[in-house]
Every structure is written in C-alpha cells, then in structure tokens.
C-alpha positions as CSV (number, residue, x, y, z in Angstrom):
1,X,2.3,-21.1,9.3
2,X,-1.3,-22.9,10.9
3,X,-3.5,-20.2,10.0
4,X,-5.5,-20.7,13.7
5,X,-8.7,-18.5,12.8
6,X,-9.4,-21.9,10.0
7,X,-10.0,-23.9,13.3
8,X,-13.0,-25.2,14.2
9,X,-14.7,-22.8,17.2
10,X,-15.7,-25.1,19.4
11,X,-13.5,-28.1,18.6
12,X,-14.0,-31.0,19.7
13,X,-12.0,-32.7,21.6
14,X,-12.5,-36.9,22.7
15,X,-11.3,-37.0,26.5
16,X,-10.2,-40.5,27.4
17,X,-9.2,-42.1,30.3
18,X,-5.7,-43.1,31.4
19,X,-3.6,-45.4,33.3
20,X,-0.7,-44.3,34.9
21,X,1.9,-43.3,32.4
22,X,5.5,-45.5,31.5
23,X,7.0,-43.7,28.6
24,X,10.3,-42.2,27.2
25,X,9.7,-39.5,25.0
26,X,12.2,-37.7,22.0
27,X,11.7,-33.8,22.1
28,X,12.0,-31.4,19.2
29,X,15.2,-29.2,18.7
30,X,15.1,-26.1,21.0
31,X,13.2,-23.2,19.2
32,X,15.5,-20.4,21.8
33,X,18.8,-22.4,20.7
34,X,17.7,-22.7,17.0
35,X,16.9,-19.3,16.7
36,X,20.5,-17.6,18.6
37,X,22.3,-20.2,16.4
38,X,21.1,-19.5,13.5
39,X,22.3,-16.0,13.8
40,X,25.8,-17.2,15.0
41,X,25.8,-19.0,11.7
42,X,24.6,-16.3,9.9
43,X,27.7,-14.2,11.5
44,X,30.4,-17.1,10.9
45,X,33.4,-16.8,8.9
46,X,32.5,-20.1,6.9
47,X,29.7,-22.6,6.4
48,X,28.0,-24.0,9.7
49,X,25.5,-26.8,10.4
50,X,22.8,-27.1,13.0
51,X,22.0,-30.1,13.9
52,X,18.3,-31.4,15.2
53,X,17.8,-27.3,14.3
54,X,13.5,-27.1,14.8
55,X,11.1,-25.8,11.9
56,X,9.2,-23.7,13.7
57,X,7.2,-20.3,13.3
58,X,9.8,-18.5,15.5
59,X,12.8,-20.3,13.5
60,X,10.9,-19.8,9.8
61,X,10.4,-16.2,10.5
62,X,14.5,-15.6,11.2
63,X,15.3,-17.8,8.2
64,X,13.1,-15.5,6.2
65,X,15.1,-12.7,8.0
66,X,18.4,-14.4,6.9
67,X,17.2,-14.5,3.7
68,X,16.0,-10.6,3.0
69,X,19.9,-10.6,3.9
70,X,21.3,-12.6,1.4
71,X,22.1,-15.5,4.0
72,X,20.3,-18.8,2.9
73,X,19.6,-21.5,4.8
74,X,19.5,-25.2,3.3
75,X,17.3,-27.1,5.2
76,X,17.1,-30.7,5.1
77,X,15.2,-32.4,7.8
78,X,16.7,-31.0,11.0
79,X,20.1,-30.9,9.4
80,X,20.3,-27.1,8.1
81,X,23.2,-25.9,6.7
82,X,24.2,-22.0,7.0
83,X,26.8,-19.9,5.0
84,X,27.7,-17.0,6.9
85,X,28.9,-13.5,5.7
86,X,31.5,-13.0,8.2
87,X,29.7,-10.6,10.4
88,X,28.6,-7.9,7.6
89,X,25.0,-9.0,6.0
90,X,24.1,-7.0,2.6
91,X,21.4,-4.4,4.3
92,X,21.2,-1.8,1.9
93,X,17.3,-1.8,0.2
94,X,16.0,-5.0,1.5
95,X,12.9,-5.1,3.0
96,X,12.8,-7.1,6.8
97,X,9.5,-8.6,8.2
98,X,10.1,-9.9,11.4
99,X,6.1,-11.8,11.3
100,X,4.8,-12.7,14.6
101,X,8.2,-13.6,16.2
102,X,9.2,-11.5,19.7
103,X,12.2,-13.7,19.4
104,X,13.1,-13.0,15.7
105,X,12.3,-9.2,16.0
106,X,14.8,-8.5,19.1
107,X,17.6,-10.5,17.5
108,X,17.4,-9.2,14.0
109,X,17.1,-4.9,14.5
110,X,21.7,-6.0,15.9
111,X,21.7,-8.3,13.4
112,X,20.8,-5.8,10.4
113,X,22.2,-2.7,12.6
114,X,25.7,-4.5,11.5
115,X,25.4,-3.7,8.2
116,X,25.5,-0.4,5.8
117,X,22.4,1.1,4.0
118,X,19.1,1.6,4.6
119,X,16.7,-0.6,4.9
120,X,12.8,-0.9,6.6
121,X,11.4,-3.9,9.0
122,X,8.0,-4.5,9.8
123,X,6.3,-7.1,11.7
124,X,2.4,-8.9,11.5
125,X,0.3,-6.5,13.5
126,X,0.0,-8.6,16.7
127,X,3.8,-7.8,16.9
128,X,3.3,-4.5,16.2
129,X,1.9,-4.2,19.9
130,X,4.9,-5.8,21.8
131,X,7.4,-3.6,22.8
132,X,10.7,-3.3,21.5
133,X,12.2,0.3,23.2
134,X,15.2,-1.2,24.6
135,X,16.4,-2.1,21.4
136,X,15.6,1.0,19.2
137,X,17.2,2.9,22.1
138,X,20.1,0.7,22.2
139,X,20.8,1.1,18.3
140,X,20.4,5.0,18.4
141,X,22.8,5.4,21.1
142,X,25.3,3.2,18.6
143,X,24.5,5.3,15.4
144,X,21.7,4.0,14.0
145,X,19.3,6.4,12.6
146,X,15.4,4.6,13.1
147,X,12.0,6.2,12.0
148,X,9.7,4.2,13.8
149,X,6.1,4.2,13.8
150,X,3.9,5.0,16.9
151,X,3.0,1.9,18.0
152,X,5.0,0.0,20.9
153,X,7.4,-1.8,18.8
154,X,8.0,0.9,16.5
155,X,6.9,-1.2,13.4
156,X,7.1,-0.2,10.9
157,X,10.3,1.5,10.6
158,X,12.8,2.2,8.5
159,X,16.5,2.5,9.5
160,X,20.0,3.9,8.4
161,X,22.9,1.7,9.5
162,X,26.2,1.8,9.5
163,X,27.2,-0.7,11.5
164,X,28.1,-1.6,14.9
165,X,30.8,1.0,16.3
166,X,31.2,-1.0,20.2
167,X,31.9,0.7,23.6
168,X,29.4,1.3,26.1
169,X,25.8,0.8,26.1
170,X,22.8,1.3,28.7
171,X,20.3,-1.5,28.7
172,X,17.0,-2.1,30.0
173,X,16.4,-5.8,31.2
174,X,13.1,-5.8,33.5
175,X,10.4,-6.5,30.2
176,X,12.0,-9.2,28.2
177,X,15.7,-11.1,28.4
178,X,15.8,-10.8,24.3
179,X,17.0,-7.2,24.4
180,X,19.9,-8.0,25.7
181,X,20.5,-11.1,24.0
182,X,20.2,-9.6,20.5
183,X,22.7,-6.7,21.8
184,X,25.1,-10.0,22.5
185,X,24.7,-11.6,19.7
186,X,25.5,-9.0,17.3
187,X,28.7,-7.5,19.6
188,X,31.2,-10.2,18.1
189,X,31.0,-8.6,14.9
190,X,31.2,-4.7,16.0
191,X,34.2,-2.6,14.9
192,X,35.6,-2.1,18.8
193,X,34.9,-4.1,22.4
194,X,31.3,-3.6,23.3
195,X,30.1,-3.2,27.0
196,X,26.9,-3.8,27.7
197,X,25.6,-2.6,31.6
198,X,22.2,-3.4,32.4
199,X,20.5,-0.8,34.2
200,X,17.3,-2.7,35.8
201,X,16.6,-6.0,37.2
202,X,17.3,-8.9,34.6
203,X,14.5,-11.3,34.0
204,X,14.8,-14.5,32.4
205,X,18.7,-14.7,33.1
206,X,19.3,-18.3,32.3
207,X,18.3,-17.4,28.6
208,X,21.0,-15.2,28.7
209,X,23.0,-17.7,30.0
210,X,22.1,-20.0,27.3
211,X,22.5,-16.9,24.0
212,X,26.2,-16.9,26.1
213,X,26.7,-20.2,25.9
214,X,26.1,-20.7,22.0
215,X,28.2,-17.7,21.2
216,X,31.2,-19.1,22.8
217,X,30.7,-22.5,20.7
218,X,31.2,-20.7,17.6
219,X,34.4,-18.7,19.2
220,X,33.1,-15.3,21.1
221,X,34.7,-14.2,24.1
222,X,32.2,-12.9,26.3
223,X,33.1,-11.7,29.9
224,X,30.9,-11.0,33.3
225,X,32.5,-8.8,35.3
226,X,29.7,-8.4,37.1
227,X,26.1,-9.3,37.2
228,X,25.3,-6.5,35.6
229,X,27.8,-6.0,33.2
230,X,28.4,-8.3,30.3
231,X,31.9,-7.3,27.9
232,X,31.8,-8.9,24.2
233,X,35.3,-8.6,22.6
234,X,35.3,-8.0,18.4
235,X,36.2,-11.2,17.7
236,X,33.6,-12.6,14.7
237,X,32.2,-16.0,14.8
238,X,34.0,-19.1,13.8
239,X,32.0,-21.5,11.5
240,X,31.4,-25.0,13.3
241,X,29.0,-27.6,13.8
242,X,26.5,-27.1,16.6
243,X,24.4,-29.8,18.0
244,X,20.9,-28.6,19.4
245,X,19.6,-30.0,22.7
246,X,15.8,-30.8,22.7
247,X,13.1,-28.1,23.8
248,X,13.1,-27.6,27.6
249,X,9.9,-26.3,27.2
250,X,8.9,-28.4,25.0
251,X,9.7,-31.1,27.4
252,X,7.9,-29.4,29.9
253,X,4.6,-31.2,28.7
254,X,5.0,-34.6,29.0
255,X,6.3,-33.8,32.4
256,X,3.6,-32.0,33.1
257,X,1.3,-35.4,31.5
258,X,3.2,-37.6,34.6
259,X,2.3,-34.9,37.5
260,X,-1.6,-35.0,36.0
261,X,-1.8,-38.2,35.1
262,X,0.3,-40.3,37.3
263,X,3.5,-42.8,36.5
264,X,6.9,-42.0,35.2
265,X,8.0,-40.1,32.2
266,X,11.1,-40.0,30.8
267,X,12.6,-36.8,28.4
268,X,15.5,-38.5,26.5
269,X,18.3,-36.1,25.4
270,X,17.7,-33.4,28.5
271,X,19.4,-33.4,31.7
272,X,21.7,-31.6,34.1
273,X,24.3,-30.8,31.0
274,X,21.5,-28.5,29.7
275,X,22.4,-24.9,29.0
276,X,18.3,-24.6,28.9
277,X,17.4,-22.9,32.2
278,X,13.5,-24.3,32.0
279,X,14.9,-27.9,32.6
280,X,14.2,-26.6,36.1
281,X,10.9,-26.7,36.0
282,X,11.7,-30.1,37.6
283,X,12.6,-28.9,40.6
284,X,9.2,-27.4,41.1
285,X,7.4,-30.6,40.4
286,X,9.2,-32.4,43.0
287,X,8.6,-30.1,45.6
288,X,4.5,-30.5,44.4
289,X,5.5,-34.0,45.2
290,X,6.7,-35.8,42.1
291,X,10.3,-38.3,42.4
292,X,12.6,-36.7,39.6
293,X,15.2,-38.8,38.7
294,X,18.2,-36.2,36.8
295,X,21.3,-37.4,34.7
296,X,23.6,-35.4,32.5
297,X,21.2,-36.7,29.3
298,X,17.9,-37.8,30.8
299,X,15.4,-36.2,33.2
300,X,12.7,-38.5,34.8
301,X,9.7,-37.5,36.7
302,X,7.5,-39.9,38.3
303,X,4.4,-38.9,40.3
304,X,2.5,-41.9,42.4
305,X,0.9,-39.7,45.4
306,X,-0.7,-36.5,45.8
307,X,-0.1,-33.4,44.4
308,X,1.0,-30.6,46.8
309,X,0.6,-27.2,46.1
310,X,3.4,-24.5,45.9
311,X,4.4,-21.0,46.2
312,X,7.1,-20.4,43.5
313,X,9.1,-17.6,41.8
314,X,9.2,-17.8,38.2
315,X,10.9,-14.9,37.1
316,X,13.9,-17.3,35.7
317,X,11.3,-19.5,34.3
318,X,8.7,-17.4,33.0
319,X,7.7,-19.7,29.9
320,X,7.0,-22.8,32.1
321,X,4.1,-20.5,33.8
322,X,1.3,-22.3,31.4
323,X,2.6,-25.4,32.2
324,X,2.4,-25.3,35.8
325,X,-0.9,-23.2,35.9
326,X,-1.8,-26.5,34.4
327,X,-0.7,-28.7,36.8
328,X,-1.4,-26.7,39.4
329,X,-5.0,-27.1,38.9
330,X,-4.8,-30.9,40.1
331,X,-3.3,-30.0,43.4
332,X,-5.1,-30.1,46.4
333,X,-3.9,-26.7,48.0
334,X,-3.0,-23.0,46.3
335,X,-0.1,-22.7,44.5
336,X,1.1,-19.4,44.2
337,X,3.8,-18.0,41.3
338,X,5.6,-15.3,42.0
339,X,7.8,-13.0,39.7
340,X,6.5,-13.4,36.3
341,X,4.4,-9.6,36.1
342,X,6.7,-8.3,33.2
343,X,5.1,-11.4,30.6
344,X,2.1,-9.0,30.7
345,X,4.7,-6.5,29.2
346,X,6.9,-9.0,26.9
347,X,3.9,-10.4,25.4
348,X,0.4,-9.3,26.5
349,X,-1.5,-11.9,24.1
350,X,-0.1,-14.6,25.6
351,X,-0.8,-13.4,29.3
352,X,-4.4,-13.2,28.1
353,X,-4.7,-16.2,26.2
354,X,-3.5,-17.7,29.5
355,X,-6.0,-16.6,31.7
356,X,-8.7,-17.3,29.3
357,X,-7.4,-20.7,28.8
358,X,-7.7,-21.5,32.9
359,X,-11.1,-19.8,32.8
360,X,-12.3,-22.0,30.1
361,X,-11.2,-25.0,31.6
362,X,-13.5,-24.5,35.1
363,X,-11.2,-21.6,36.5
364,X,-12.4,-19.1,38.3
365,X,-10.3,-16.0,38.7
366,X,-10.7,-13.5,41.8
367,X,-8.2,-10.6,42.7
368,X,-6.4,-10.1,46.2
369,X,-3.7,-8.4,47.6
370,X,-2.1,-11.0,48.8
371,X,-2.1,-14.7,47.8
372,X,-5.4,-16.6,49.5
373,X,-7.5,-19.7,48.9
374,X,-11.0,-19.0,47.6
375,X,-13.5,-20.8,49.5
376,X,-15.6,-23.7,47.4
377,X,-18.0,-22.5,44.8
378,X,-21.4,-23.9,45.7
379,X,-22.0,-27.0,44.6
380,X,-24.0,-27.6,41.6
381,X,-25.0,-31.1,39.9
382,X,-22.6,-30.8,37.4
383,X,-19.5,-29.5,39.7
384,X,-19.3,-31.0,43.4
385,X,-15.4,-30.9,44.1
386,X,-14.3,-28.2,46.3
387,X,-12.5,-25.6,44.7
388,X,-8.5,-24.9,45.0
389,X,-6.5,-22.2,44.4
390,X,-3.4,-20.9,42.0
391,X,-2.5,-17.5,42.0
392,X,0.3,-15.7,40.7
393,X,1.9,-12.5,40.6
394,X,1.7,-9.4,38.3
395,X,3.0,-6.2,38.7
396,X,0.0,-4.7,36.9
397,X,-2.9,-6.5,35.5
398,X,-5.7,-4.9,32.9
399,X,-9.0,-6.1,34.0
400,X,-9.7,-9.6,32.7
401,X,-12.9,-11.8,33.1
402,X,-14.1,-14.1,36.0
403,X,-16.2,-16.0,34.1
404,X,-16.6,-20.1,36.1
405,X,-17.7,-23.7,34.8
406,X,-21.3,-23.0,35.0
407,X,-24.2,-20.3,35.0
408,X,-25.2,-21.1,38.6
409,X,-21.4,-20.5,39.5
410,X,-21.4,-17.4,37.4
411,X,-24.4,-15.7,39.3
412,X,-23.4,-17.0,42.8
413,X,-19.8,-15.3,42.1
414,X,-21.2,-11.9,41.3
415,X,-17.9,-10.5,40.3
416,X,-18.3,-6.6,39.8
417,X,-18.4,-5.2,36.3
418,X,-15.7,-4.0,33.6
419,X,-15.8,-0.3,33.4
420,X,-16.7,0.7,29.8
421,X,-12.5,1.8,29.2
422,X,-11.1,-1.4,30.8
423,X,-9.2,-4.0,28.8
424,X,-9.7,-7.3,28.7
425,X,-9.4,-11.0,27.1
426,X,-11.9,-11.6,24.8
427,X,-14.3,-14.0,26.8
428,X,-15.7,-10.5,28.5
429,X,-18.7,-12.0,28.2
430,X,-19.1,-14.8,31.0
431,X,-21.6,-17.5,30.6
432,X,-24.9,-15.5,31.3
433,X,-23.8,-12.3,29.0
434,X,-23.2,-10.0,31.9
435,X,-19.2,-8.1,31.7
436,X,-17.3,-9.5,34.5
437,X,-13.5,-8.8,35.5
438,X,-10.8,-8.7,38.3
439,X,-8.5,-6.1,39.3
440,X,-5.0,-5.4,39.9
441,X,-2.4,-7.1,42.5
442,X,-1.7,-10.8,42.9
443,X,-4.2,-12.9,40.6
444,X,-5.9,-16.0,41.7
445,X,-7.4,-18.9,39.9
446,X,-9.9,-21.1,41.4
447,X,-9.9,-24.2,39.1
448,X,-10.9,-27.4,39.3
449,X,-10.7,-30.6,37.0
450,X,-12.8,-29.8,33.9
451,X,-16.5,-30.3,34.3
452,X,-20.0,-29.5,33.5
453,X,-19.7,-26.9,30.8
454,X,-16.8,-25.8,28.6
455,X,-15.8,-22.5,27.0
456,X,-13.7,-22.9,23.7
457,X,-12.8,-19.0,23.1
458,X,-10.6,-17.2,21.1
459,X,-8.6,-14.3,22.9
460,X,-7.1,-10.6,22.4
461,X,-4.9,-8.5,24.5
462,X,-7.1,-5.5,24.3
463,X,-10.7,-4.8,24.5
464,X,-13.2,-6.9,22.3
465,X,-15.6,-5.1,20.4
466,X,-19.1,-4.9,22.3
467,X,-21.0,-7.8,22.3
468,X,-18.3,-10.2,21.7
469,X,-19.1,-13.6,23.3
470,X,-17.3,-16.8,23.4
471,X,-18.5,-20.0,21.7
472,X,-19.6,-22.6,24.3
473,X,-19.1,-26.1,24.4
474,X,-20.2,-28.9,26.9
475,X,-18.5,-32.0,27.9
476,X,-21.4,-35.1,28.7
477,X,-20.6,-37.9,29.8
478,X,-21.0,-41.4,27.4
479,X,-22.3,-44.8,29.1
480,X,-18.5,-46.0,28.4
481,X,-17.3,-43.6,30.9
482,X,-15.4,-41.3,28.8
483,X,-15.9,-37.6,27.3
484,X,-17.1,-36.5,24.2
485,X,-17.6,-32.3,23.7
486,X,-20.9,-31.4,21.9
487,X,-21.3,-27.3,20.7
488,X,-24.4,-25.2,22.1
489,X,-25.4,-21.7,20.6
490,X,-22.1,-21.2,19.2
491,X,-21.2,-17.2,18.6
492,X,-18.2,-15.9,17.1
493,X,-14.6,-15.6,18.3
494,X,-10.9,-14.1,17.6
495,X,-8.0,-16.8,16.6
496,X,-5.4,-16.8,18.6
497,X,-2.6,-14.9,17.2
C-alpha cells in the first residue's frame, strides 16, 4: 500500500502542452468485478481463476480477508487462482481487518457471517468512520450476535456466527449499493432461499446489476420479482473461469483526457457488452458535445468543438462524479449533477477530498438553493477568463471552504466564516488565513482552467485542528511556454487517506 503522507507536500508537477489526442488505450482489470469475484471464488465448490483480476488496495485488502479465512489466493500477474471452501469459510478465532476498503468491509461481515465461531473484524481508522448499519442490522436480524464499537461502522467488533439461516430480510439501500451486494453475495451459500426487500431508494443500481451478473457466471439463481425485491435460491457457487472486463472507471480518465484535451481516444476491451454501469459516463460526454463511437468491445470518444455544459443525475454513476467535475471545469456554461448527496454518507473523505481538489485547482465554491452561474471573479493579472459554473447536488453538506486561485479573489469573494463547531476539509484556511465556508443545499463550483497560484493540500472529513493551513504552490510560466510549479511558505498538511 502507497503510504501517501511520504509524498512530497507541494509536489511538483511539469504541465506541458498538448496536441489533440489519437490514442487507444488498455485499462486495468475492474477493481468492483475483482473484488465480488473473488468472493464467488472463495464460495466455489472447486478451484477458480480470474482472469486480468487487478492488484489493487481494495482487491489486496479482500485477499488478506480470504486469507484470515483459510482461502489463499495464488497470484501470478493478473492470472489468480482461487480454491474455494464450498460456501463454509473456517471463522472460528481468526482475526479480520478489513483496512481501508468500503468495498472489502461490506462484502466480508456475509462472507464470515457464513461460517461458525467467533471471530473479531476491525478496519484502519479512516474506515472506522464510514458507516456500515445496514449490514450489522442485516446480520442480527439473521442470527448473528455483533459487539460493535461506537463509532459509525462499528469497528471494531467482534461477532458470533453461525451461519446464514435465509428467509426474509429488510434492507436499507439509500447510503451505499454494497450493503446489499454483500447480502447477495453471501445468499447462495445460506441454509434456506433468502429474500432480500429493500426498503428505501436504491442508489448505485447498476452495481448491483453487475454483483448479479458475476454470481450467475459461477451458477447462482438470483430472481427480481420486483425492483425492490431480489430472491437468491441456496444453491452454492460452481467453480469456473471468469474473465474480468477493464475498469469503467478507470476508463473514465482517458476519456475524460479527449473531452479536455481534444482528439479521439479509444478504451480497448469496454463497450456496450459491459456489465459495468459507469461505461455510461459516455453518454454524458456526448451530450457536453463529444462524438462517441460505441461497439460491443470498444468505446471511442472524440471531442473536436466546444464543450457544453450539462445538468445531469448521477445517482447511477456516483463514482464518475470526480471525473466529470473535471471536465466540467473546461465547459463554457454550468453543469449541474444531480443525485449523488448519499457519497457524503458512503464515504465522506472522498466527498471532501473532492471539493478540496476543485478548490485547489482555481475553483471557487458558493452555496445556493438552487443551481445558478456565479458571475466572473474580478479580473486580476494572473486570472482574466470569466468564471463558469459546476454545481451539484447534496442532500446535506458540512460546511466546507471557498477558498479561490488568488488572494485578490479570496478578499473580493468575502465568503462568511465557519462557526467554531462546523466541519470541514482541511484547507479551512483560504489563501489569506481567514476560515471561509459554504452552507447547505445544491453546491456550486466556480472554476476555471488552472492559473495564477496553486494550492497542493491534504484533506480530512472532519474538522482540522486550529491553525491548519494548506501548503501553497505557484505555477509561472517558462519562456518555452510551458508550466513548471515552484513551492512558497510551505505549512503542514494531512495525507490523503
């Protein structure tokens, strides 16, 4: 694992100029098809093998998983062969830590609830503060007997099992998609029909779509009778081999590298035979503007005019919302994304590292009720081009900062303060030390291409201690025409967890 806090704070980065992109690219193995196949495997009747599997943190931490269970995983390149325990892993003693993986976490409390024993599960603490509720609730209504710890995943715990025992379960869906995958990945291997009903809205369904999809290639029957219902008959897991398509969201970058950059990039190996729901983040860049040409293996995208901006829901898509925050910041009008307010719940770090990241880059970030352009900051010597807008939607926001590309910015903006108990990323300092911050409601971004001066900051879902300030970098400008970032006054910062 990159231990992040050994970066450099500011690095340094060499910007270069481009022509217009004419590429085909090969994309890792998908990390979400890895990791819900590797439990398949670990559930199978025989010996499987993943192919194009990715080595990843998410994937490492459930092969350390597999491993506290006496499932070992021989790995050789991206060819990883699995031998299964026929749906009852050895549970009783062993010690499970679940490291910094959501992913890993919400598929392994099934996974170990379908054995006998007790055992305990823990997690690094950044995990600790992600919530895992639906699941504990899930397992005690099935048996289990959990002593979790007061913090919002309940790590760490310890936890009598006794298996699986099927029939009817009540499941929350609104926070995060991987409760109920985990639920369906273990139901093959309970002792009677499981029936899972969903009792809120379901984000993120085409990943469930996609934890459906691999079960039935190693021989689950899962029905739908409904959209809210989902029936897993006791059938076990056959051993097979299992091909893994490339990362959607991986994918999602050099994509993303056409709409900023111009010309045509193709992803090899992705297409409309996907069961990988973010391959859709296609759809969005051609209505920005970009020609996507689509085929069962291949996805194109080609981007020659302007970019457009757009108001989106990306409830289905909620990990592409970095990506086109990106993008969106090289449109010419607000784009707006809708539907995506429970990420702040699934995994609060990342929604703050987010919005630092925009910030950092020139952003500026202004609440509103409603979606709105902001009007151009004034213009400085270092940043003349009018400001546009992105803004997207949470259902509840902690104040975060509002910090802009330069000091002149900073005290023409006069955001309000941060009252002394509200939460916030770490850059709570802006530019000229004063505690800036938002509110709550739809959040805009005003960003522009990156200029005049650069914040490289590290970033924390709760509040900093007092007097925490961001390093600050500049980028100046060489007599070849290119970038080259040079540190000023640097001050400390978190890693990124």
């Amino acid at each position: 694992m990159i231990d992040l806090s050994a970066l450099p704070d500011p690095m340094r980065i060499e910007v270069r100029r481009h022509t217009a992109l004419d590429v085909a690219v090969d994309v890792p193995g998908s990390k979400s098809i890895t990791n819900r196949a590797l439990v398949c495997a670990a559930l199978a009747d025989g010996t499987s093998t993943l192919l194009g599997a990715l080595d990843a943190d998410d994937t490492a931490a459930m092969r350390s998983v597999l491993a506290a269970i006496g499932i070992q995983v021989q790995v050789d390149d991206d060819r990883w062969m699995i031998a299964g325990c026929n749906g009852y892993p050895r549970v009783d003693g062993v010690h499970v830590d679940v490291r910094q993986s959501g992913t890993t976490a919400r598929f392994a409390l099934p996974l170990v609830a379908l054995g006998t024993g007790q055992l305990t599960i823990d997690a690094h603490p950044q995990m600790r503060g992600r919530p895992m509720g639906p699941t504990w609730q899930a397992l005690r209504a099935c048996g289990a007997d959990p002593t979790t710890a007061p913090s919002p995943s309940g790590f760490p715990a310890g936890l009598q099992v006794s298996g699986l025992p099927g029939g009817e379960l009540l499941l929350a869906a609104d926070t995060s998609s991987q409760f109920l995958s985990g639920l369906l990945l273990a139901a093959p291997c309970a002792r009677g029909p499981m029936r899972i009903v969903v009792s809120t809205d379901l984000v993120s369904e085409p990943y469930i779509e996609m934890t459906i999809a691999v079960m039935r290639a190693f021989g689950a029957e899962v029905g739908r009778p409904d959209a809210r219902t989902f029936v897993v008959a006791p059938t076990g897991y056959r051993a097979c081999d299992f091909a893994i398509e490339p990362d959607a969201s991986a994918a999602s970058y050099p994509w993303a590298a056409a709409m900023i950059v111009g010309g045509a990039v193709t992803v090899e190996g992705l297409g409309t035979a996907s069961i990988q729901g973010d391959v859709a983040i296609v759809d969005v860049f051609e209505q920005m503007g970009a020609a996507v040409e689509r085929a069962p293996h291949r996805v194109t995208v080609r981007r020659d005019g302007r970019l457009r901006g757009v108001r989106v829901d990306l409830r289905d898509l909620s990990d592409m919302v970095p990506t086109l925050a990106v993008v969106a910041a090289f449109a010419d009008s607000t784009t707006t994304i809708d539907g995506v307010g429970f990420i702040r719940a699934k995994n609060p770090t990342a929604s703050a590292g987010l919005l630092t990241s925009c910030e950092s880059s020139g952003s500026r970030l202004t609440p509103s009720a409603t979606a709105s352009r902001s009007p151009p900051a004034p213009s400085t010597a270092r940043r003349s081009r009018r400001t546009r807008t992105i803004a997207w939607q949470w259902r509840s926001l902690w104040p975060v900062c509002a910090s802009t590309a330069s000091r002149s910015e900073t005290r023409a903006a006069s955001p309000r303060p941060i009252p002394a108990t509200g939460r916030c990323s770490t850059h709570c300092a802006d530019l000229t030390g004063a505690r800036t911050a938002t509110g709550r409601g739809t959040q805009h971004v005003a960003p522009g291409r990156p200029s005049g001066r650069v914040t490289s900051a590290g970033w924390t879902p709760m509040t900093p201690p007092n007097g925490h300030r961001p390093s600050e970098g500049y980028l100046s400008r060489r007599n070849d025409g290119t970038s080259r970032a040079s540190s000023s006054s640097p001050t400390s910062s978190s890693s990124r967890s």
